[in-house]
C-alpha distance (Angstrom), angle and dihedral (degrees) to the residues before:
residue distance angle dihedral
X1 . . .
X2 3.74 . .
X3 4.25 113.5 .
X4 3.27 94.8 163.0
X5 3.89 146.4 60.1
X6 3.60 98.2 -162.4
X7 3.89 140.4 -46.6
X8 3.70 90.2 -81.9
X9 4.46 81.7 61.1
X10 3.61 95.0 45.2
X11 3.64 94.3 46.8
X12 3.58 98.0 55.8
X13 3.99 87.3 42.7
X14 3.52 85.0 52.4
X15 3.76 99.5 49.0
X16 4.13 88.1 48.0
X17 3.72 83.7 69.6
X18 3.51 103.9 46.6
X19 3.93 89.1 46.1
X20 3.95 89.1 116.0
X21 3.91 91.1 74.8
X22 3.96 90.1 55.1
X23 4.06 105.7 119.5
X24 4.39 89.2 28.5
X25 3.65 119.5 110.7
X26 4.04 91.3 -99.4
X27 3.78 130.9 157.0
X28 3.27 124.1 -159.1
X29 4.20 122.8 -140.8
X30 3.53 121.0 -167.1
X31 4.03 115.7 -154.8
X32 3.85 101.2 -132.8
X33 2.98 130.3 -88.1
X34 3.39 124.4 0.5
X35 4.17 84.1 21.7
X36 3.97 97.7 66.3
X37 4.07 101.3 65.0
X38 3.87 84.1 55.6
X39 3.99 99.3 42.7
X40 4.02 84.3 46.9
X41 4.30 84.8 67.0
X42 3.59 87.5 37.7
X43 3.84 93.0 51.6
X44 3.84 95.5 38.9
X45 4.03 90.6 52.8
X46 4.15 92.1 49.8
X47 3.72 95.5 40.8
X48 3.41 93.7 -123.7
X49 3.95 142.0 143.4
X50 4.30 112.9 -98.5
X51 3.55 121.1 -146.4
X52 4.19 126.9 150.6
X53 3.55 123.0 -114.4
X54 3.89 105.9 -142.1
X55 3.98 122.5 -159.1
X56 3.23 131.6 -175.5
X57 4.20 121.4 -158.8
X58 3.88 119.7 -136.1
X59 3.49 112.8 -134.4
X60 3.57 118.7 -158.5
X61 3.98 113.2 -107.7
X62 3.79 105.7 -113.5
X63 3.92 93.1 35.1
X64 3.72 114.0 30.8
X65 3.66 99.2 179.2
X66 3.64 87.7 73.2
X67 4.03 123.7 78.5
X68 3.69 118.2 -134.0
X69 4.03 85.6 167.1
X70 3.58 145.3 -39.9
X71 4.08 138.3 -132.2
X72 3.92 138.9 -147.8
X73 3.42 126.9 179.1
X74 3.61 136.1 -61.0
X75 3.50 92.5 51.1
X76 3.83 91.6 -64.4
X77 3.71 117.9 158.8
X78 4.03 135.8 176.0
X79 4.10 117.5 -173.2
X80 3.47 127.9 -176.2
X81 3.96 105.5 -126.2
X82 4.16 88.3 -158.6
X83 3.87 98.5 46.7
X84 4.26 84.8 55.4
X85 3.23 97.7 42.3
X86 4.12 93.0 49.9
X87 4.23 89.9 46.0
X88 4.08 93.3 34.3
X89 3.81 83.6 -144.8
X90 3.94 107.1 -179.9
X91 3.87 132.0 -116.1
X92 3.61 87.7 -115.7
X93 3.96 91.9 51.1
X94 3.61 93.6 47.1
X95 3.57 87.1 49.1
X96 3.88 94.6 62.1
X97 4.10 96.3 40.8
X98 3.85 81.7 58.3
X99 4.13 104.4 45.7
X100 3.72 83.6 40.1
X101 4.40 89.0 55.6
X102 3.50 94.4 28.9
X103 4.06 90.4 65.2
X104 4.06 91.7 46.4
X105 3.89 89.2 48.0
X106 3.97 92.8 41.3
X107 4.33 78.0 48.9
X108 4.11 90.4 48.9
X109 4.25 85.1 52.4
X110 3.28 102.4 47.7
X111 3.76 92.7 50.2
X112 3.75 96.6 49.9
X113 4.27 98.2 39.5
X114 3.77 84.7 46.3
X115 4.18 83.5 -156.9
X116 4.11 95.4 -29.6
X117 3.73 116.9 133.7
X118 3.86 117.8 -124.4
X119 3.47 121.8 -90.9
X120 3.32 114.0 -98.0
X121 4.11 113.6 -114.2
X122 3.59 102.9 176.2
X123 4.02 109.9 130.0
X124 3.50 97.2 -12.9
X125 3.78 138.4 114.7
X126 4.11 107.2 -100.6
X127 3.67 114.9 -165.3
X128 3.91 106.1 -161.1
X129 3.61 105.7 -153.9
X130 4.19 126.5 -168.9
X131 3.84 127.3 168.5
X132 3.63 85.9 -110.5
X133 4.01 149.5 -36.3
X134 3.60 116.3 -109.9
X135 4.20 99.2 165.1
X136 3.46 92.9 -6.2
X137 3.78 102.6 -133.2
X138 3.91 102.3 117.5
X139 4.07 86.5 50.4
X140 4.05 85.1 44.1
X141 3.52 96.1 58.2
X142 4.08 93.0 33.7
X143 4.05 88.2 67.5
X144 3.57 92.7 40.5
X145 4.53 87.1 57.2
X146 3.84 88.9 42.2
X147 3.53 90.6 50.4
X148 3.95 93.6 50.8
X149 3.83 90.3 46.3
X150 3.98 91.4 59.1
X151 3.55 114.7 -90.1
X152 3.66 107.8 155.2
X153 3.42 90.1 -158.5
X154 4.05 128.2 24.5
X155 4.05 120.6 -162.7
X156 3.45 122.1 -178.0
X157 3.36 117.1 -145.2
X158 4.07 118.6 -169.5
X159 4.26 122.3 170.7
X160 3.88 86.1 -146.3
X161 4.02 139.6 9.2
X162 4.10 146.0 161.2
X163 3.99 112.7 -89.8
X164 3.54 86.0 -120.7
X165 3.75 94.9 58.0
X166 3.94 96.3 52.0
X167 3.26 91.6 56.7
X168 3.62 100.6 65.9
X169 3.29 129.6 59.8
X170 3.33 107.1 -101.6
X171 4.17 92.5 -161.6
X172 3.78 83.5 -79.5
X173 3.53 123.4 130.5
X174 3.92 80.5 -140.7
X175 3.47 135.6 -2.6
X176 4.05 124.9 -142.2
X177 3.48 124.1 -164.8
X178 3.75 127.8 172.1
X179 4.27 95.8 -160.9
X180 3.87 117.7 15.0
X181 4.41 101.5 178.4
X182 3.87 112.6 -169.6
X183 4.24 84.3 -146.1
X184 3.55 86.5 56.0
X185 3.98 115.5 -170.9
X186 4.10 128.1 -173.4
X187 3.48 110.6 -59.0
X188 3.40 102.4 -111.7
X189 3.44 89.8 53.9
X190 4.27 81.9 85.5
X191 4.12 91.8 55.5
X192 3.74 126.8 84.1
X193 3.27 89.4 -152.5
X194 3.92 119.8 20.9
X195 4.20 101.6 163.4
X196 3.51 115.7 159.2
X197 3.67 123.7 -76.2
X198 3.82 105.2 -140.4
X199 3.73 127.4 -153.7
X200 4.04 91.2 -109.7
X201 3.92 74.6 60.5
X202 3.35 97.7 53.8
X203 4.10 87.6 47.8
X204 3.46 92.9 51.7
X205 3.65 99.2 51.2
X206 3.89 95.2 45.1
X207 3.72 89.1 53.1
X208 3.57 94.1 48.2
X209 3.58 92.9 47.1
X210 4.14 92.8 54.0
X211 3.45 92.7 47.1
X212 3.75 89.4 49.9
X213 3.50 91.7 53.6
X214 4.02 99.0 32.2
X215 4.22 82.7 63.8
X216 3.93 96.8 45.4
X217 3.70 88.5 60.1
X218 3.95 95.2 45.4
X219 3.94 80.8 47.5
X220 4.07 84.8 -141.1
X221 3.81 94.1 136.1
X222 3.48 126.2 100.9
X223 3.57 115.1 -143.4
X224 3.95 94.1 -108.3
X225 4.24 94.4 56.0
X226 4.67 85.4 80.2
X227 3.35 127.1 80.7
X228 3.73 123.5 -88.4
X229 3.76 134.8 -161.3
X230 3.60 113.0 -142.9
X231 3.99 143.6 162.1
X232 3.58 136.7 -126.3
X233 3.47 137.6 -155.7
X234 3.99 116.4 -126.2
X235 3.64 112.2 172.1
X236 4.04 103.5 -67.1
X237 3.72 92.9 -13.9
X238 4.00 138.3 81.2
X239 3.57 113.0 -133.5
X240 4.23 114.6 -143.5
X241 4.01 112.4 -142.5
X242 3.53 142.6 145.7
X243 3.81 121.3 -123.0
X244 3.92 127.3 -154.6
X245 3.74 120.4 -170.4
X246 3.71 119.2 -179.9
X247 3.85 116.1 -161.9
X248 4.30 116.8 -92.0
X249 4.15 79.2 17.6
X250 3.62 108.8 -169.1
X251 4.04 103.2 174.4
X252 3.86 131.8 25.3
X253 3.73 120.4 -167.7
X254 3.56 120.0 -149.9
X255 3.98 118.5 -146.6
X256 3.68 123.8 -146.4
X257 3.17 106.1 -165.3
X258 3.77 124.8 -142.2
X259 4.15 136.8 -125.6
X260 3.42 109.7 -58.3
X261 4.02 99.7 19.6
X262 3.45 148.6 103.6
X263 4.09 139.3 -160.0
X264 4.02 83.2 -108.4
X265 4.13 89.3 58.9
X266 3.39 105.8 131.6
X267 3.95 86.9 -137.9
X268 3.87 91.5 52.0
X269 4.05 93.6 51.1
X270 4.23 92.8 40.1
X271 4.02 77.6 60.9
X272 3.77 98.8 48.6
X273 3.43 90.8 33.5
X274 4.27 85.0 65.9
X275 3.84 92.0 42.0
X276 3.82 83.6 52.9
X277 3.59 83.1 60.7
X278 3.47 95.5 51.8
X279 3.93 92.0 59.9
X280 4.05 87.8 -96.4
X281 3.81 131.3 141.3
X282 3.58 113.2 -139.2
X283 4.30 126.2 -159.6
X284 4.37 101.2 -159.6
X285 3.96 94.7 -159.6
X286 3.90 131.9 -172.7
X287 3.82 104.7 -144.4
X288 4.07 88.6 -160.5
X289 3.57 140.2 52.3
X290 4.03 115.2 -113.4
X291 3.82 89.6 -109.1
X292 3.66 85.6 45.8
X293 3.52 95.8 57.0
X294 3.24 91.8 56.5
X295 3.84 94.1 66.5
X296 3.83 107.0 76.0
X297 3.98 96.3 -154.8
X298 3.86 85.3 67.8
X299 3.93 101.1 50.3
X300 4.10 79.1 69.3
X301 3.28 104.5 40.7
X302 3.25 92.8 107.5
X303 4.12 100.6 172.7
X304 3.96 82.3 63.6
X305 3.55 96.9 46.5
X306 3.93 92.0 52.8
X307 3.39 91.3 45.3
X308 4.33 89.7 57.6
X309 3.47 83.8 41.9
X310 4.07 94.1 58.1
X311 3.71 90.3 41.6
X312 3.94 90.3 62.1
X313 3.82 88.1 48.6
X314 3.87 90.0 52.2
X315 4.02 85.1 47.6
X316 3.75 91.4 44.5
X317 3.74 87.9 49.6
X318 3.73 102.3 57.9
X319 3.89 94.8 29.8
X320 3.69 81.5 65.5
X321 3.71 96.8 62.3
X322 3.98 116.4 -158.7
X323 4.34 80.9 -12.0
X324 4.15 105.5 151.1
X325 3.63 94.3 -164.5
X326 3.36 127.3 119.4
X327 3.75 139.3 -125.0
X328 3.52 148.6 -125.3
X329 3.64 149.6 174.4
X330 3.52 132.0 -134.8
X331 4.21 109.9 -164.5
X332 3.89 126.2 -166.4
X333 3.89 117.6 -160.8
X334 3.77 109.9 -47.1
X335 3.92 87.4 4.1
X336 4.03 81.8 66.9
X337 3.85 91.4 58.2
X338 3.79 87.7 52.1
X339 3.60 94.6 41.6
X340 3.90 93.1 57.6
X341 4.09 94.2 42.8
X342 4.01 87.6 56.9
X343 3.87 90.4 44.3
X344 4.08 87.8 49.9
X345 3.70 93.0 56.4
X346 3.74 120.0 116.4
X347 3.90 102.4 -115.9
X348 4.05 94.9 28.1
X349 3.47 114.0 138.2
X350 3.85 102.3 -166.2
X351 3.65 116.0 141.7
X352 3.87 102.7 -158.8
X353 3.41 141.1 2.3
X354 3.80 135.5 -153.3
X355 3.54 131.4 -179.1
X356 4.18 123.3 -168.1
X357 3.51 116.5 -160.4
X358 3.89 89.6 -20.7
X359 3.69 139.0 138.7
X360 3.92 111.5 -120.7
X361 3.99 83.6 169.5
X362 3.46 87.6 80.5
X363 4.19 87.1 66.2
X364 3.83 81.6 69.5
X365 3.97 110.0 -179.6
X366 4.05 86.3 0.3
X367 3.96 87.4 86.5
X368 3.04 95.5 77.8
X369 3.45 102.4 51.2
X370 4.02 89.5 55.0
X371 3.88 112.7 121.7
X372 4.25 99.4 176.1
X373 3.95 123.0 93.1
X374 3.74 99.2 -95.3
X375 4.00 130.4 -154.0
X376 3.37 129.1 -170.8
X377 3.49 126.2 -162.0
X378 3.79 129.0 -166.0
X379 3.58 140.2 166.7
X380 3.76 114.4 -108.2
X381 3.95 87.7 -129.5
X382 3.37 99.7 54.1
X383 3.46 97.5 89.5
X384 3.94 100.3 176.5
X385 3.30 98.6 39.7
X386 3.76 88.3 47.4
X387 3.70 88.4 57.3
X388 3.83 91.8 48.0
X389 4.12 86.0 65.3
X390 3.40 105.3 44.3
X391 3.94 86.9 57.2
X392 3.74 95.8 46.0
X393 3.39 80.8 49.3
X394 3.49 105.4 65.1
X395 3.94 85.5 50.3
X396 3.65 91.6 66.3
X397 3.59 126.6 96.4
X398 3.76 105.9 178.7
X399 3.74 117.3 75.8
X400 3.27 111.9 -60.2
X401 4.30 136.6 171.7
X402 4.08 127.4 -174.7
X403 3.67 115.8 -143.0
X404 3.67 125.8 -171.5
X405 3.86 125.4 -167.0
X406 3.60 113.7 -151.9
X407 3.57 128.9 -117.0
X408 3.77 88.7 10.9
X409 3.50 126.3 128.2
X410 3.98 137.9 -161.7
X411 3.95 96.8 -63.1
X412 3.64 92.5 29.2
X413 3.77 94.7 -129.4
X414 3.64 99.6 145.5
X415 4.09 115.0 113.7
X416 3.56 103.8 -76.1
X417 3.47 100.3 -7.2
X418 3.97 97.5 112.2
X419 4.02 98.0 40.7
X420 4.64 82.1 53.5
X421 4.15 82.7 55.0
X422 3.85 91.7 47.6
X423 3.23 91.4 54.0
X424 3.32 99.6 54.2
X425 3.50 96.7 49.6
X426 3.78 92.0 47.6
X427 3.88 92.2 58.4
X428 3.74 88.9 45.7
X429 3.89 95.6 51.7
X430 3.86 90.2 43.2
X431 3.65 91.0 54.5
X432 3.76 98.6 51.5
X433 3.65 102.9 26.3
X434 4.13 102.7 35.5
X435 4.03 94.4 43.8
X436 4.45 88.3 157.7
X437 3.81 76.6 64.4
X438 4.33 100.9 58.1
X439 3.40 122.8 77.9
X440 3.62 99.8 -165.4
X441 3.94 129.1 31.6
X442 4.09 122.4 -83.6
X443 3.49 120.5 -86.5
């Protein structure tokens, strides 16, 4: 039984039920990785700072699969008294398990804080957040660290766990859990979409959660520069997106998204989240209805999906009243099919187009007709889809460039893989939609 769209969805579910603590001194950890999209909701709803809370177990040195402790930083440390007892593992032994963990979690910190100094935990309320508990152990232990570091008070707060696990205590001062099933299964098994959350990820969404909260306190955002959910009207339908418009905006990129994705997809906001960076707005769009969706004729249809996606331009267009920007869109798989139809029509005013991992082929004899700067981006192990591109490619008359990132296949999931292809399409957008920002002319 799915309950949730994504960990973007559960989070903000999640943080609607811990509203009561908004206004309390409260920290929020995320467990990484999976953990952090969700504790960003949780953090955003309770208006307080994010950080991750990092542990480490200690295995015992002849059997390693079994925990005789575990650390976090700061110096904290939790030991089971009966597990050392049972293997009569020495001081000195235990000594080396934890210098040898401590480095490899000290590593795992300094990647994700980038330079950032821990949150401080001391006499606050810490809510220790993870995308779910399956055995329960990492969250265990996670309480246990917070608990060492200070926390006067320690809530664990979980979008889904077994029946079995909410009832005990969990080392939490309380325990909240949006679905608790007796007949539990894995826990993605209750996401639509449960990809991987990589560490560049995890970066991301730390950094854009400190700057978020760096520029409350100056008070040097105008109310526009924040996210805002919004609808628009296509034909009979209401389209769901997500628009993000920084102050003096000079380009907004429309996503369409692709089969299988939503504008909560962790992939789709690590992408706007770098464009973001790049001074870009960014409008994360679902071309189809949830009952839609569910229909598979319509996730390729792609002469309805371009024609949702050039009713959110028009939208886009007038809610921007007397705006001189310029826009683009940024297609994944079938989304790049739409993407290109919309940018082939007669009176579109797109003024680039990029497509990751996508399937312009499926514009057919639209290619052609495509006037905007065009990039397409493909992983260099996905062969087919690789193939795909360098055909539609040769249709194309506008400018157009192939990229490949290496060692990346279809869903660019591989370590790095994703943030390479948001780059690219970052310096592409900024080139053709941010032209105050280029000192020389585009390539």
């Amino acid at each position: 039984m799915v309950e949730f769209l994504d960990r973007t969805d559960a989070g903000r579910r999640l943080g609607q039920r811990l509203a009561g603590l908004r206004g309390q001194d409260v920290v929020v950890l995320g467990l990484p990785r999976g953990g952090v999209p969700v504790a960003v909701e949780v953090a955003k709803a309770l208006d307080a700072p994010l950080d991750v809370i990092v542990v480490r177990k200690l295995g015992v040195p002849f059997q390693p699969e079994v925990a005789m402790g575990a650390i976090g930083e700061g110096g904290a440390r939790v030991l089971d008294a009966r597990v050392l007892s049972l293997t009569h593992v020495t001081e000195e032994d235990l000594e080396t398990v934890e210098r040898k963990e401590r480095r490899l979690l000290e590593r795992r910190l300094t990647r994700y804080r980038q330079g950032r100094n821990r949150e401080d935990v001391h006499g606050r309320t810490v809510v220790v957040v993870d995308d779910g508990i399956a055995t329960g152990s990492t969250a265990r232990v996670a309480c246990q660290v917070a608990r060492q570091l200070g926390a006067a008070r320690v809530i664990l707060a979980v979008p889904v766990a077994p029946a079995r696990t909410v009832a005990s205590s969990m080392e939490a001062d309380e325990l909240v859990c949006l679905v608790s099933p007796r007949n539990f299964q894995a826990v993605g098994y209750y996401y639509r979409d449960f990809s991987p959350t990589e560490d560049d990820d995890v970066v991301r969404l730390l950094d854009a959660a400190a700057r978020s909260r760096h520029r409350s306190r100056e008070d040097a955002v105008p109310a526009e520069d924040a996210d805002e959910d919004v609808e628009i009207a296509a034909g009979s339908v209401l389209l769901r997106g997500s628009l993000y418009r920084p102050a003096g905006c000079e380009g907004i990129v429309i996503f369409a998204h692709g089969s299988g994705s939503s504008r909560h997809s962790p992939r789709n906001r690590f992408v706007a989240s770098v464009l973001h960076d790049a001074g870009l707005g960014t409008l994360l769009l679902d071309l189809l209805t949830p009952a839609e969706e569910i229909h598979r004729t319509h996730v390729f249809d792609i002469a309805l999906l371009a024609e949702r996606l050039g009713a959110a331009t028009g939208w886009l267009e007038t809610l921007q009243d007397g705006w001189s920007g310029r826009i683009g869109y940024f297609g994944a798989s079938t989304g790049a099919g739409a993407a290109l139809w919309a940018a082939a029509e007669p009176h579109a005013t797109v003024a680039a187009v990029v497509s990751r991992g996508g399937r312009p082929d499926l514009a057919g004899p639209r290619l052609a007709e495509v006037r905007a700067p065009t990039l397409l981006i493909v992983g260099g192990d996905d062969a087919q889809v690789l193939a795909l591109n360098r055909q539609a490619m040769a249709l194309m008359r506008a400018p157009t460039r192939l990229e490949t990132v290496p060692g990346a296949t279809h869903l660019f999931e591989e370590p790095g893989t994703l943030a390479a292809a948001a780059t690219l399409a970052a310096e592409w957008f900024s080139r053709y939609l941010l032209p105050s920002r280029q000192e020389g002319p585009a390539p």
